[in-house]
N, C-alpha and C positions, 0 to 999 in steps of 0.2 A: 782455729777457724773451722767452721761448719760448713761441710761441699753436701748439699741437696741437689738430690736428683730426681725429677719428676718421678710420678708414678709409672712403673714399666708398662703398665698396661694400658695408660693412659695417652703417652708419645715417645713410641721408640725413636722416632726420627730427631725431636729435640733434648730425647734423653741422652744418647750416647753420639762420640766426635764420629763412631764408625760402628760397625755390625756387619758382621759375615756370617753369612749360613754356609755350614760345610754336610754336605750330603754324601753318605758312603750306600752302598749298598743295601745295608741292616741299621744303618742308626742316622741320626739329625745332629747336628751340633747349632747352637748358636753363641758366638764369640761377640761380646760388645767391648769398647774403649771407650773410658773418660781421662781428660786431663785433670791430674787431683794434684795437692798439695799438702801437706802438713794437716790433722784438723778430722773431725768427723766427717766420712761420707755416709749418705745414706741415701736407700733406692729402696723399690718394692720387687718382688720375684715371683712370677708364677705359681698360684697354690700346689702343682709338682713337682717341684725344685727343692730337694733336702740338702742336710748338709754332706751329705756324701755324693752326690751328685751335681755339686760345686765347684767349679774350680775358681779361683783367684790369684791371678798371677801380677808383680807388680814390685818394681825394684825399691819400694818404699819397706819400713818395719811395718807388720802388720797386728795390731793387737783387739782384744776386744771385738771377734766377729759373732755376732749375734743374729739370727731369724727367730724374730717373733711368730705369735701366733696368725692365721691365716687373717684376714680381714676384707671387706665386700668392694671389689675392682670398682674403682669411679671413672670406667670409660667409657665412648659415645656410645658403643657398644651396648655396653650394659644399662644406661638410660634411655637406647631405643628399646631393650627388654625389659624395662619397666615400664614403659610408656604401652607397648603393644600388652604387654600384662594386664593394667588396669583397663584397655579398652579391650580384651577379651571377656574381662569380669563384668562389662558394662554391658556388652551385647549378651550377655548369657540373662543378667540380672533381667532386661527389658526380654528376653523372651521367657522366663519365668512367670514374669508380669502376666504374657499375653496368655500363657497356657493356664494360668488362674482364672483370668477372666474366662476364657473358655470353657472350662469346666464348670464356674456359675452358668453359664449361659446353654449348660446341659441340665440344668436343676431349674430351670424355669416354668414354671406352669401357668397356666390359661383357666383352669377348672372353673373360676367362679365370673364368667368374664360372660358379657352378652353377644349374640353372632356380632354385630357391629365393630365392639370392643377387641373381640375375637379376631376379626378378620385383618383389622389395623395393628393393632398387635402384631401379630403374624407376618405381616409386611415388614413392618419395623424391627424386628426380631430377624427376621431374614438379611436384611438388610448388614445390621451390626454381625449375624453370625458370617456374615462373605470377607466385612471387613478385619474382623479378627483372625478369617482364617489366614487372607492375603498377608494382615502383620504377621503374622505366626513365619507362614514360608519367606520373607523377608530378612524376620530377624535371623532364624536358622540358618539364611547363607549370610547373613552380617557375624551368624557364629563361626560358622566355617571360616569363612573367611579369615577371622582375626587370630584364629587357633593356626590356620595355616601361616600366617605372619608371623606370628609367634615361634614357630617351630623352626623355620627358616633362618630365625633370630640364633636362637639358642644353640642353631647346629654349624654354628660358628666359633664354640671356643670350648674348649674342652675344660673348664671352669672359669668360675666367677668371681674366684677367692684370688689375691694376693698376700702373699709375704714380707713386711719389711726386714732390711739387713742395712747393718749399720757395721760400720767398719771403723775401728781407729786408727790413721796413718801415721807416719811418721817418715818423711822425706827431708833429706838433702836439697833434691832442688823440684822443679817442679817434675812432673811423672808421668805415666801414663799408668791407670787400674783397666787388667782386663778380668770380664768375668764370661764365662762358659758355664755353659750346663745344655743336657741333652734335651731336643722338641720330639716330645712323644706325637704320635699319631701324623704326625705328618707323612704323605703320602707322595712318592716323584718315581716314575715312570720314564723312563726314554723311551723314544719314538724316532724311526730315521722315513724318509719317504724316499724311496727310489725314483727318478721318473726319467724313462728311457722315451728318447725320439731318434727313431731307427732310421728316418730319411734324415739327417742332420748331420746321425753318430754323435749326441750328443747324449751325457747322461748328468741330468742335475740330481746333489744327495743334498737331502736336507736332516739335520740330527738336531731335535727336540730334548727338552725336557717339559713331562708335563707334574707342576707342581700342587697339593691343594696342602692346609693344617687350617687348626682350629684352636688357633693360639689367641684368639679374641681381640686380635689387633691387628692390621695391615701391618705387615713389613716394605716397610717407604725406603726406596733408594740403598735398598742392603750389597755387601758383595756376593756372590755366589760363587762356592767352589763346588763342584762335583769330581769324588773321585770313582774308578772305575773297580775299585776292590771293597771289600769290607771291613768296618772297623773293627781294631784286635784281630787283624789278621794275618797270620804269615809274618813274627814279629821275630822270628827267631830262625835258624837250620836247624834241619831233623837233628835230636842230640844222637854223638858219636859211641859209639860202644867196640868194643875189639871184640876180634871175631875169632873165637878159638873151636882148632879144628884137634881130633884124638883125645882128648881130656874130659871126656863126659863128666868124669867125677867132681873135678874141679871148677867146672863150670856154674852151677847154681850160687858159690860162694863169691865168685870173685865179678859177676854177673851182678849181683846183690851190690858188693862194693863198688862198681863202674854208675850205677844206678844212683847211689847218693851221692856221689862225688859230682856227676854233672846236673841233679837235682839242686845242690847251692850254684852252680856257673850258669843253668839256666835262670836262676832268679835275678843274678847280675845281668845278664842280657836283656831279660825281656824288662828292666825301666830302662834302655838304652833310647836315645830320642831317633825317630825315622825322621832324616831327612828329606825337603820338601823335593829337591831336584834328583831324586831317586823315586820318584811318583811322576805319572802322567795325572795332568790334572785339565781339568774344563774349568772354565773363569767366565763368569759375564758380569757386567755391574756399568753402570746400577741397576738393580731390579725391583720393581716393588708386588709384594705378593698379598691380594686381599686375603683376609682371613676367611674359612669356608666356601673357596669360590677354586676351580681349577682353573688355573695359569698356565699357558705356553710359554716358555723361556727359548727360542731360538739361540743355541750354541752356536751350531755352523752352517753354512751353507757354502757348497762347492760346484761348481761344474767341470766336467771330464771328459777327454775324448773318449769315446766307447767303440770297439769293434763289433760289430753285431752280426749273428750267423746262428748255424742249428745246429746242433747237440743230440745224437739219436742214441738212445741207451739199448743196446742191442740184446743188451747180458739180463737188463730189468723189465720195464714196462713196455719197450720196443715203441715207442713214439716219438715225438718230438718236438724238440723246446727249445725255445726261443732265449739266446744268450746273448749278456754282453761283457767283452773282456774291457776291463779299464784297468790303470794305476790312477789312486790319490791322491790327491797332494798331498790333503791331509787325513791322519787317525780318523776310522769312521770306529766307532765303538760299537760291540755286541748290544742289542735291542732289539724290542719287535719294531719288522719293516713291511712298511708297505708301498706295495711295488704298484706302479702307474706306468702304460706303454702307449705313447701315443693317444691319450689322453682316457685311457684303460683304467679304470682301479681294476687289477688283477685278481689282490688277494692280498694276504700278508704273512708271514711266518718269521721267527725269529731265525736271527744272522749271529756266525762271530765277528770279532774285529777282523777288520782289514786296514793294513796298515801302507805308509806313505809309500809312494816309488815302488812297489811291489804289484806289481800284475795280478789282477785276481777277475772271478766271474760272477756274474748273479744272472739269475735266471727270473723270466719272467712269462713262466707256463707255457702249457703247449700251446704250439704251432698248428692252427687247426685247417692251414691250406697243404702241408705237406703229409703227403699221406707213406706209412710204412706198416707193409704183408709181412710178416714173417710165417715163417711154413717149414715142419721139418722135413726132409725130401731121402734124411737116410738116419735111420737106427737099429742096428743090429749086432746080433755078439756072436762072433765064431769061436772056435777052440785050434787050437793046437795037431798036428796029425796024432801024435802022446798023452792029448790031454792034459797036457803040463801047464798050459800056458793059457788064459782067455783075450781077446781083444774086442773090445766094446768101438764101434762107429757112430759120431750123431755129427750130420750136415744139417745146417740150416740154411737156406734160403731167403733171402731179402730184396722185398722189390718196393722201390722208394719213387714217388711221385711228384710233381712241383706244382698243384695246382694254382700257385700265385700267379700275379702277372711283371713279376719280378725275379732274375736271376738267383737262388740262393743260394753260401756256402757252406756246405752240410760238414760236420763234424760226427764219424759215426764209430763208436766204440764198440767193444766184443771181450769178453772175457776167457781166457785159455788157461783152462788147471793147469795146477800147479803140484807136480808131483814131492812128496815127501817124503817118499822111499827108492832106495838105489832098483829094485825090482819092479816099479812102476815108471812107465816108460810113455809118454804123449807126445804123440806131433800132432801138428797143426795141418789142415787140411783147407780146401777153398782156395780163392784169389789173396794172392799176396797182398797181404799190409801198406799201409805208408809205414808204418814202425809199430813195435813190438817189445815193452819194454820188461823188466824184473818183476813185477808184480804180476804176470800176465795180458796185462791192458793192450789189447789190441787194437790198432786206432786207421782208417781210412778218412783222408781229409779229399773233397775232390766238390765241383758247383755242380746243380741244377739250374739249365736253363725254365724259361718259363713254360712250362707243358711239357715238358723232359721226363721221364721214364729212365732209372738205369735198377741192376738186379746186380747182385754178390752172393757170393757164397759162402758159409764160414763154418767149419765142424772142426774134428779133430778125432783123432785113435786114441784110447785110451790101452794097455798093453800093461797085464800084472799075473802075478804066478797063481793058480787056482788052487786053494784051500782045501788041504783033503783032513 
C-alpha cells in the first residue's frame, strides 16, 4: 500500500493528524504525526531539512529512507510569487516602452517646417511630451509598487525548494510516523505586561509570546510548547573527579585516568531521555501562525492582589519608587516587561522568574510626588590620644516630604558596613531602625500623611588600627 502525503509546503494542516512546534530558548523544533500502515509513505520536506537533521520516530520497521533532490514548492505562496513576478516584469516592460518613446521624442526636429507648421507642431509635440512624461511617473510607481509586493512576498519563507522523502514501512498494526526536524530563522520573544492599579491594589500580569518564521506556509491549528531553558542543555551533572590532597606527584597520572573513565559514563548519560514532568513547560493550542507576519500568542493572564507603597533607596539614588508586593498564582517567566501604572506606560526592563505563592515586588519608577533631601550633617576622622587607632564619623540626614494628596507607606532603607576584620570595629549611629538585619540592610517602615514632613538620621563610626 502507498500512504501519500500532500506536499509539506503546500498544507500542513491536511498533511499531518497533529504538529507541534516546540520552542526552546536557542532552537525551533517542529514534530508532525501521521497515521501510517504497512506500504510506501511519502511527503515533501523543506529545502533545509537533511538527513542528519531528521528525526523519524515510529513503532513500525523502517526501510528504504530516501530525500531526493530539492524540487520548486507548489504553494499559494509561491504562485502569489509568481504571479507578483510577472506583473513586476510587466510594469517595468511598459515603462521601458515609455522611456523610448521619450527619448525619440528628444530627437525630434522642426528645421524644415514653415512658422505655421512650426507652431502647430509645437503644440502637439508639447502636448504628447506632458503625456508621456505623466505615463513615465505612473508607471514608475506601478514599478514601485509591484517590486514592493514582491518583496513582501518573498520575505515569507526562507526558500522555495522542497524535498521529497519516501519511507518504506512495515507495521504490525496500524501506527503512528512522527517526523521532526529543526525551524531555522524563526523568531519568539516573550513579553509579560505588568499593569498596576494602586486605588484597587490590583495588579493584572499578562505573559506573551511574540512569534514570526518564514517557513512559506501558515502554521494552522498547531500545538505550541515553550520551554524556558535551552536545547542540549544542562543534560548531564558536573562529572565527579576525587580530590587529592599531599600527593602532587601522583596527581597528573591518576587525574588523567579519573578523566577517561567518566568521559565513556558521560557518553552513556547524555543519550539518557529528559523527562517531560521534570520541565516546566507553557502549552497553548491551537495556534495558527502566518508565515512572515509576527503573532501574539497569549500564554497567561493573571490578576493579583498587590500591596502598594514607597521604597526609598537611602544607600543608592536616595529617591523614591513606587512598589508593589504580590504573590502569583501562577509561574510568571524571566522576559522583557513592561510596566503600566494606572494607565502609565512607565517603561520596561527585563525581570527574573517569579514563582507561585512566593511574595515578591516589582517596581514601577519613581515616585515624583514624594520628595527626599539627603545631606551629610557629619564627617570627620579623629585619632587615638597614641595614634594607634583612627575613627572615621559620617551622619547623614533625611528629610522626606508627602506632597500627594493621599496617605503613603514609605519603605526606607540604609546600608551599615560591614566589617571583615576582628580590628575594625562599626556602630551604627542616628535613630533607631525598625530592624537591622546580617547583610547590613537597615530598614525604617513608618506613613506619610498628606503634606507631612518627617527627618531621620543615619551614620555610623567606623574604628580600625592606623597603618604605620
Amino acid at each position: 500500500m502507498r500512504f501519500l502525503a500532500p506536499l509539506f509546503l503546500s498544507s500542513l494542516s491536511l498533511m499531518a493528524n497533529t504538529a507541534l512546534l516546540e520552542i526552546y530558548t536557542n532552537k525551533a523544533f517542529l514534530t508532525q504525526q501521521f497515521e501510517v500502515g504497512s506500504g510506501v509513505f511519502e511527503t515533501t520536506l523543506p529545502d533545509f531539512v537533511h538527513n542528519e537533521t531528521l528525526s523519524i520516530r515510529t513503532p513500525c520497521a523502517t526501510k528504504n529512507k530516501t530525500i531526493g533532490e530539492p524540487i520548486q514548492a507548489n504553494t499559494p505562496l509561491q504562485k502569489e510569487i509568481e504571479n507578483a513576478t510577472q506583473a513586476l516584469q510587466t510594469a517595468q516592460e511598459e515603462l521601458l516602452a515609455t522611456q523610448a518613446k521619450e527619448r525619440l521624442l528628444e530627437r525630434v526636429s522642426f528645421s524644415n517646417s514653415s512658422f505655421g507648421e512650426l507652431q502647430k507642431n509645437t503644440q502637439g509635440f508639447t502636448t504628447l511630451a506632458l503625456e508621456t512624461l505623466r505615463a513615465k511617473e505612473a508607471q514608475q510607481k506601478a514599478v514601485d509598487l509591484a517590486q514592493e509586493t514582491l518583496n513582501r512576498l518573498t520575505s515569507k519563507q526562507t526558500t522555495s525548494k522542497a524535498k521529497p522523502l519516501s519511507l518504506s514501512l512495515t507495521c504490525t498494526a496500524p501506527s503512528v510516523l512522527e517526523i521532526r526536524f529543526e525551524l531555522p530563522n524563526l523568531e519568539a520573544k516573550r513579553v509579560n505586561t505588568f499593569t498596576g492599579e494602586s486605588a484597587q491594589d490590583k495588579l493584572s500580569i499578562t505573559q506573551s509570546l511574540f512569534i514570526s518564521h518564514t517557513l512559506g506556509e501558515d502554521l494552522t491549528n498547531i500545538a505550541l510548547r515553550l520551554y524556558s531553558f535551552a536545547h542540549n542543555h544542562a543534560l548531564t551533572p558536573t562529572p565527579f573527579y576525587p580530590h587529592y590532597v599531599g600527593l602532587p606527584e601522583a596527581l597528573p597520572m591518576m587525574r588523567t585516568m579519573a578523566l577517561k573513565s567518566m568521559g565513556e559514563s558521560t557518553q552513556d548519560v547524555a543519550g539518557t531521555p529528559v523527562e517531560l514532568e521534570s520541565k516546566e513547560v507553557w502549552e497553548a493550542s491551537p495556534v495558527t501562525l502566518p508565515s512572515g507576519e509576527h503573532t501574539q500568542v497569549i500564554l497567561h493572564q493573571q490578576q493579583a492582589f498587590a500591596q502598594y507603597g514607597i521604597e526609598v533607596d537611602g544607600y543608592g539614588t536616595a529617591l523614591a519608587y513606587m512598589r508593589a508586593t504580590f504573590s502569583p498564582q501562577v509561574s510568571v517567566e524571566s522576559a522583557l516587561t513592561h510596566f503600566v501604572l494606572d494607565g502609565m506606560l512607565l517603561g520596561e526592563r527585563n525581570t527574573g522568574q517569579f514563582l507561585p505563592d512566593q511574595q515578591a515586588h516589582v517596581y514601577f519608577g519613581k515616585h515624583d510626588l514624594i520628595g527626599v533631601e539627603k545631606k551629610l550633617v557629619r564627617n570627620f576622622t579623629t585619632e587615638s590620644g597614641f595614634g594607634s587607632t583612627k575613627t572615621t564619623e559620617r551622619v547623614w540626614r533625611y528629610t522626606l516630604s508627602n506632597r500627594s494628596s493621599k496617605t503613603q507607606a514609605v519603605d526606607f532603607l540604609e546600608r551599615l558596613p560591614l566589617s571583615s576584620h576582628e580590628k575594625v570595629v562599626i556602630k551604627r549611629l542616628g535613630d533607631a531602625p525598625d530592624s537591622l538585619d546580617a547583610e547590613g540592610k537597615v530598614r525604617w517602615n513608618f506613613t506619610l500623611k498628606a503634606g507631612e514632613q518627617r527627618t531621620l538620621e543615619f551614620g555610623y563610626t567606623q574604628s580600625e588600627p592606623i597603618q604605620k
